[in-house]
C-alpha positions as CSV (number, residue, x, y, z in Angstrom):
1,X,-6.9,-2.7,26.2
2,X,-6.0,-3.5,22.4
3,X,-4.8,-2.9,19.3
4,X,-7.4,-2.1,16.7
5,X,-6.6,-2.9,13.0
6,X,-8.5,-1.4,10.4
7,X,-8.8,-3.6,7.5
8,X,-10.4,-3.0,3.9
9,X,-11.0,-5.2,0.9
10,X,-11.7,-5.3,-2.9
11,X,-13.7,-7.8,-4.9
12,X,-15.4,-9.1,-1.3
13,X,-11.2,-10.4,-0.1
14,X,-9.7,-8.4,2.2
15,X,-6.4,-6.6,0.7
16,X,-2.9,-7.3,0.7
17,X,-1.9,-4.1,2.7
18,X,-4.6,-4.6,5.1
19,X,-2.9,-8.1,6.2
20,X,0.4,-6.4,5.9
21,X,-1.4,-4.0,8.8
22,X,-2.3,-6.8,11.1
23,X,1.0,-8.0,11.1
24,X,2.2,-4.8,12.3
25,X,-0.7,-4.7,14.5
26,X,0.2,-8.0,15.8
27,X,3.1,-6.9,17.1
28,X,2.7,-3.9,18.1
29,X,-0.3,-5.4,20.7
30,X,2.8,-8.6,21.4
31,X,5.2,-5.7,22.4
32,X,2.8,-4.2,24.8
33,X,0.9,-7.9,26.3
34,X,-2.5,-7.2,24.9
35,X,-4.3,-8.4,21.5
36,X,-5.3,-7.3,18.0
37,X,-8.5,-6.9,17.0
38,X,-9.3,-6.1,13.5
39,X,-12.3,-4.2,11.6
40,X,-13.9,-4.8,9.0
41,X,-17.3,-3.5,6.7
42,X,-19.3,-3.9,3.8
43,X,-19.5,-7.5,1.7
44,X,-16.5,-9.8,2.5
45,X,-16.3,-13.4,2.5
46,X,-16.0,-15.1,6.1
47,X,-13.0,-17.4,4.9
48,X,-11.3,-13.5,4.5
49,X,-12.4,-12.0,7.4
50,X,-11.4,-15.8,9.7
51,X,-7.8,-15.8,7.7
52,X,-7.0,-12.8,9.5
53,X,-6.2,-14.9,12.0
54,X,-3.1,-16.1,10.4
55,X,-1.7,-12.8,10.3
56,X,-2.3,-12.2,14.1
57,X,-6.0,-10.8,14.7
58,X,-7.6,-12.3,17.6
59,X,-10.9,-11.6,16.4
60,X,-13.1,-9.6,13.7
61,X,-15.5,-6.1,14.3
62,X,-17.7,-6.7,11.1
63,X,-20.2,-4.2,9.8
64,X,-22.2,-5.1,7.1
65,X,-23.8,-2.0,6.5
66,X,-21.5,-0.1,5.7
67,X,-20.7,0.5,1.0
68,X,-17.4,1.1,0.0
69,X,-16.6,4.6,-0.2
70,X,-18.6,5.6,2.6
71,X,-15.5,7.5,4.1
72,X,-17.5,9.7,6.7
73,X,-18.8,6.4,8.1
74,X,-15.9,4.7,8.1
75,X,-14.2,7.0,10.4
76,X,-17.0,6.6,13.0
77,X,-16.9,2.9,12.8
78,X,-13.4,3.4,13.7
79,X,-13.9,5.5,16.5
80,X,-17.0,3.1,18.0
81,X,-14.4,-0.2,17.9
82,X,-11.7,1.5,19.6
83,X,-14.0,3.0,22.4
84,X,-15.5,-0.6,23.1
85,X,-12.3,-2.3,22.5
86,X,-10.5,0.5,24.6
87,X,-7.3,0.5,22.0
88,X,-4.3,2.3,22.6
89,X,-3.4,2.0,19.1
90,X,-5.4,1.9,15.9
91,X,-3.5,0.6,12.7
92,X,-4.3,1.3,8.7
93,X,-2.6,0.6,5.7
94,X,-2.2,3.7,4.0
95,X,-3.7,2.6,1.0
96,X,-6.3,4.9,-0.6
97,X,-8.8,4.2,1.7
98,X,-6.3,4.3,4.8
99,X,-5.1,7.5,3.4
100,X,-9.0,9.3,3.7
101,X,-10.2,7.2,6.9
102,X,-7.0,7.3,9.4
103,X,-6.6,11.2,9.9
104,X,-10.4,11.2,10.6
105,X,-10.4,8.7,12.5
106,X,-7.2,10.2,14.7
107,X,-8.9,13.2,14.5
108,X,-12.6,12.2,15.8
109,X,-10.5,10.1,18.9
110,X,-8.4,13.0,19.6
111,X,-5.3,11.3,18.9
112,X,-1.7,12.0,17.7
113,X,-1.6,10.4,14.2
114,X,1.6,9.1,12.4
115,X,1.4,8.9,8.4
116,X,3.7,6.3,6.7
117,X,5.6,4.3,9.0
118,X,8.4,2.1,7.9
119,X,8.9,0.1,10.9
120,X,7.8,-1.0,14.0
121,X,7.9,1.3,17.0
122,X,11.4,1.5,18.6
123,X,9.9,2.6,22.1
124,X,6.1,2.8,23.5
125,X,6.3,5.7,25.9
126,X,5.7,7.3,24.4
127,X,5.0,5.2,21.2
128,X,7.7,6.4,18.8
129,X,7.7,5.6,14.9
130,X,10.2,6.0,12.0
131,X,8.6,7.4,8.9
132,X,10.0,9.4,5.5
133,X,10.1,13.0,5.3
134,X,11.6,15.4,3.0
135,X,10.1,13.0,0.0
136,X,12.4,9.9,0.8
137,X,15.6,11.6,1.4
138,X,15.6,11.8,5.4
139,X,14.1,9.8,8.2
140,X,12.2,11.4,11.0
141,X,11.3,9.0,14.4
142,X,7.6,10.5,15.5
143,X,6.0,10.2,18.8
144,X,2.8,10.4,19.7
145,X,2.4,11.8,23.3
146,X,-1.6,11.7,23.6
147,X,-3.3,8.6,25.6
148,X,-4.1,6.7,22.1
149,X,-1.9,6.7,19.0
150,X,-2.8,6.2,15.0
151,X,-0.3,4.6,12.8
152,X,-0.6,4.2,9.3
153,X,1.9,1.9,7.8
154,X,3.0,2.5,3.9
155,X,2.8,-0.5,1.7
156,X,5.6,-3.4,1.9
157,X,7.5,-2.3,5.0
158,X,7.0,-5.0,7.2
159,X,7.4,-8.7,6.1
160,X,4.4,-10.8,6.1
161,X,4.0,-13.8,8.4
162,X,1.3,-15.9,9.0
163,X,0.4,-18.8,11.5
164,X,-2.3,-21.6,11.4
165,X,-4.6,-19.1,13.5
166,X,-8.1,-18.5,12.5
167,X,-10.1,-15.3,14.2
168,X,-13.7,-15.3,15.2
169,X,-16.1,-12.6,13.5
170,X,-18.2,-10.8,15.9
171,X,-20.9,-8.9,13.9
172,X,-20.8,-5.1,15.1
173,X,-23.1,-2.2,14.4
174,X,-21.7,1.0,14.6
175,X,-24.2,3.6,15.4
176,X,-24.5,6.0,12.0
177,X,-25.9,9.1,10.5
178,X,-27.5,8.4,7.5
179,X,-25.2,8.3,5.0
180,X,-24.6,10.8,2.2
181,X,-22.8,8.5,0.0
182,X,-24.4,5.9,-2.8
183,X,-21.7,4.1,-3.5
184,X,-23.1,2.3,-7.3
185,X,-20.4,0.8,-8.7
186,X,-16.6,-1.0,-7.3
187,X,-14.7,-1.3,-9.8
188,X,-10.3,-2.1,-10.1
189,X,-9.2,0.5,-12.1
190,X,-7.2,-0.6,-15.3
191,X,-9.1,-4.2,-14.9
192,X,-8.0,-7.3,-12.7
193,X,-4.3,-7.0,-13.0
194,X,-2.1,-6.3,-10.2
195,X,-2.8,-3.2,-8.0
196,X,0.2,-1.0,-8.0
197,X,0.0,0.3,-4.8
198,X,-0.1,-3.2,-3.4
199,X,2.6,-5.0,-6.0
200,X,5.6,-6.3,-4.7
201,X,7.1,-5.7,-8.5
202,X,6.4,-2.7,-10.8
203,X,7.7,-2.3,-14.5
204,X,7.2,1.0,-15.5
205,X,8.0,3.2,-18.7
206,X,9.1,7.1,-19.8
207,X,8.8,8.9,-23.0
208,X,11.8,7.0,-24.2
209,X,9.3,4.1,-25.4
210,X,8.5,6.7,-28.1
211,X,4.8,6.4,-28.5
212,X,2.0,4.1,-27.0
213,X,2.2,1.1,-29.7
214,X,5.4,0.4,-28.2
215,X,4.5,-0.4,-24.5
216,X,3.6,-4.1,-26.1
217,X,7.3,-5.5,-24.1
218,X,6.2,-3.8,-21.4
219,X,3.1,-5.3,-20.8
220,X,4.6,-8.3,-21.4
221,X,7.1,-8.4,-19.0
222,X,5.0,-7.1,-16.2
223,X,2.6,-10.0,-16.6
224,X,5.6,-12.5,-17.2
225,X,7.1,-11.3,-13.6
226,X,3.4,-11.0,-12.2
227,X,4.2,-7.1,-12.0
228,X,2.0,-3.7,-12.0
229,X,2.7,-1.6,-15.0
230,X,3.7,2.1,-14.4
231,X,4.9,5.3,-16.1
232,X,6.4,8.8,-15.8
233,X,4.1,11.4,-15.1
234,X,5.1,12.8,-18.8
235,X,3.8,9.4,-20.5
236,X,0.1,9.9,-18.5
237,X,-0.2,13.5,-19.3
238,X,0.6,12.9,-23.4
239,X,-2.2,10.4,-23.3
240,X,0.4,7.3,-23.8
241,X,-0.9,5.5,-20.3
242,X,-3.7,6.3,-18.3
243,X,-3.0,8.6,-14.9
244,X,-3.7,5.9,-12.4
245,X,-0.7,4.3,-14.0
246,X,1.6,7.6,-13.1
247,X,4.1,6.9,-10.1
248,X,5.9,9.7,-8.9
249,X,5.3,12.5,-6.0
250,X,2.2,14.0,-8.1
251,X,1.0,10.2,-8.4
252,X,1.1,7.0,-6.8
253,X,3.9,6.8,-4.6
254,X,5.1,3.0,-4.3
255,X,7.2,1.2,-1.8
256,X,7.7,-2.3,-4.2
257,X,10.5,-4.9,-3.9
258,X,11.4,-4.6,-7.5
259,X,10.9,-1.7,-9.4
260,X,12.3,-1.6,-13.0
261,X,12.5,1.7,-15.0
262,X,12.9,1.7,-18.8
263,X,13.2,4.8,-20.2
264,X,12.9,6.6,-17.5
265,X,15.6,9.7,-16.6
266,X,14.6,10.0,-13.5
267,X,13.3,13.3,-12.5
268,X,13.2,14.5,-8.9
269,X,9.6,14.1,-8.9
270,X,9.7,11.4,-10.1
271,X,12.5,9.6,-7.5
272,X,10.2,10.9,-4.4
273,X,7.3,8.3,-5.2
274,X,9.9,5.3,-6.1
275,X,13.0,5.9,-3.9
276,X,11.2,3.4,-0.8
277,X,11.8,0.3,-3.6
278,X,13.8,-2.0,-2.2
279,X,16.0,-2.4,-5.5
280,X,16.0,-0.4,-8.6
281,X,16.8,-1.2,-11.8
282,X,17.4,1.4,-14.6
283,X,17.5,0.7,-18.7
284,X,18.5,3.9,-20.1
285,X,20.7,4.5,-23.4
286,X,21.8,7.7,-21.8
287,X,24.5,7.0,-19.4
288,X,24.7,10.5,-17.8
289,X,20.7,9.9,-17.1
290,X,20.0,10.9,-12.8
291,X,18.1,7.5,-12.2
292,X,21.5,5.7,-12.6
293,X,22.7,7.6,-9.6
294,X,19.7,5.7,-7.6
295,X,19.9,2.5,-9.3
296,X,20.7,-0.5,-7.9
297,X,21.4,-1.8,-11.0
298,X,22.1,0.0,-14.4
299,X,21.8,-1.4,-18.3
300,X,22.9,1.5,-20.4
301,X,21.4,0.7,-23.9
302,X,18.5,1.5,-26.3
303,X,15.2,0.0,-24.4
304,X,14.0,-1.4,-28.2
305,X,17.1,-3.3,-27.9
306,X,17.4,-4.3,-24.3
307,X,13.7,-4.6,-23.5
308,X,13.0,-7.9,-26.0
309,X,16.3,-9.8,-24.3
310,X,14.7,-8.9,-20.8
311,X,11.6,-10.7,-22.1
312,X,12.8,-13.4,-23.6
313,X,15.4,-14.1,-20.8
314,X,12.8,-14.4,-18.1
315,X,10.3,-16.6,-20.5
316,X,13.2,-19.0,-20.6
317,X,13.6,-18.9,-16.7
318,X,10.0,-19.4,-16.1
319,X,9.9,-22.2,-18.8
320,X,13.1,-23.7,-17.3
């Protein structure tokens, strides 16, 4: 028995929401006296694949065959390491990958699946998890009553820890169909800044920037506080930002420790893919704006006015 962690990577490292999964893994296989195992595919360096140790994997299922992409397959190397590693549970991050491969997966093993957790399990029979529903504004605590359980945990809500732990990599060769995906091509979209699903702070911007040639500050304070930029769903649509910048519950939702909104009102939409940050901060010159009501903290003043200060205050701080 085990707890099987699926793990993915970008640029041949494994990702940041992937080690964020075998944490919760980890513990998950502590609470019930087994181990984690994690999984793994395609081109990724060993030091990657043995630092998963750290997080709490005893050891790596690696499949080199498999491209990025290749989501059919990717479900059925799933199912193959949890059949020979006889898991109870099988973790994802519910990254974009996560999000395509874990209801397959739960689906192929004939198992009750739980999307976004936001902790660990309060019981484990049967397993129960607390998730979101209702876009943010309620909790519901899931269970999962079949004989093994899939749990996809959203981005930044469990704390990272790590140990001096390496894990061994077992190569593994899932038996496949051939595929009928060529993947040609990996590319980060909007180049090698931060991801934003995986960024721990996000500086996003509304129509109240007033045009494109303006987003200058922006992109400078994002890069100053090592942040992913954002926008409104508004900005994207216009032409002002491209789409895979859009956060909001017809985008990207986010789960970030820092999210700062400039410009922003604060739509409903918009609040159900930001309202899991874990503090919120609002520049707005209109005080009666609906994002001050979910603010954590508020600066009521013109963005061209408050935005430079903001910059120029944390170039000091890092300079200091």
């Amino acid at each position: 028995m085990s707890v099987l962690v699926f793990t993915d990577s970008l640029n041949k490292e494994i990702t940041k929401s992937s080690f964020e999964a075998v944490v919760y893994g980890a513990k998950v296989a502590s609470d019930i006296g087994t181990s984690c195992i994690a999984v793994s595919y395609g081109d990724v360096t060993e030091s990657s694949l043995s630092a998963l140790g750290k997080y709490g994997a005893l050891k790596v299922l690696h499949d080199t065959s498999i491209a990025s992409g290749d989501i059919q397959n990717l479900h059925l190397l799933v199912k193959q390491a949890c059949e020979k590693e006889s898991s109870k549970v099988v973790v994802f991050g519910l990254d974009f990958t996560g999000k395509s491969v874990a209801p397959m997966a739960a689906a192929a093993l004939k198992a009750g699946y739980i999307s976004g957790a936001i902790d660990y399990p309060s019981s484990y029979q049967p397993i129960t998890v607390k998730k979101n529903v209702f876009s943010g504004k309620a909790f519901a605590n899931v269970q999962i009553n079949t004989p093994v359980g899939v749990v996809a945990v959203l981005p930044n809500s469990v704390k990272i820890t790590t140990t001096d732990a390496s894990a061994s990599i077992e190569l593994f060769k899932a038996t496949l169909p051939g595929s009928k995906i060529k993947t040609l091509e990996t590319k980060l979209k909007g180049g090698e800044g931060v991801t934003l699903t995986e960024a721990e702070i996000v500086v996003s911007a509304g129509r109240g920037m007033k045009g494109p040639e303006n987003w200058g500050d922006v992109e400078e304070l994002a890069i100053l506080l090592g942040a992913a930029t954002a926008c409104s769903r508004p900005v994207a649509d216009i032409g002002w930002r491209p789409h895979h910048e859009h956060v909001g519950q017809t985008g990207v939702a986010i789960r970030p420790n820092l999210y700062i909104a400039i410009g922003i009102s604060g739509a409903i939409q918009h609040l159900a893919g930001v309202n899991g940050s874990k503090i919120i901060v609002v520049i707005n010159k209109d005080p009666e704006a609906p994002f001050f009501k979910a603010a954590d903290y508020g600066i009521v003043g013109d963005a061209f006015d408050v935005l430079p200060k903001l910059v120029e205050a944390v170039r000091k701080l890092k300079a200091a």
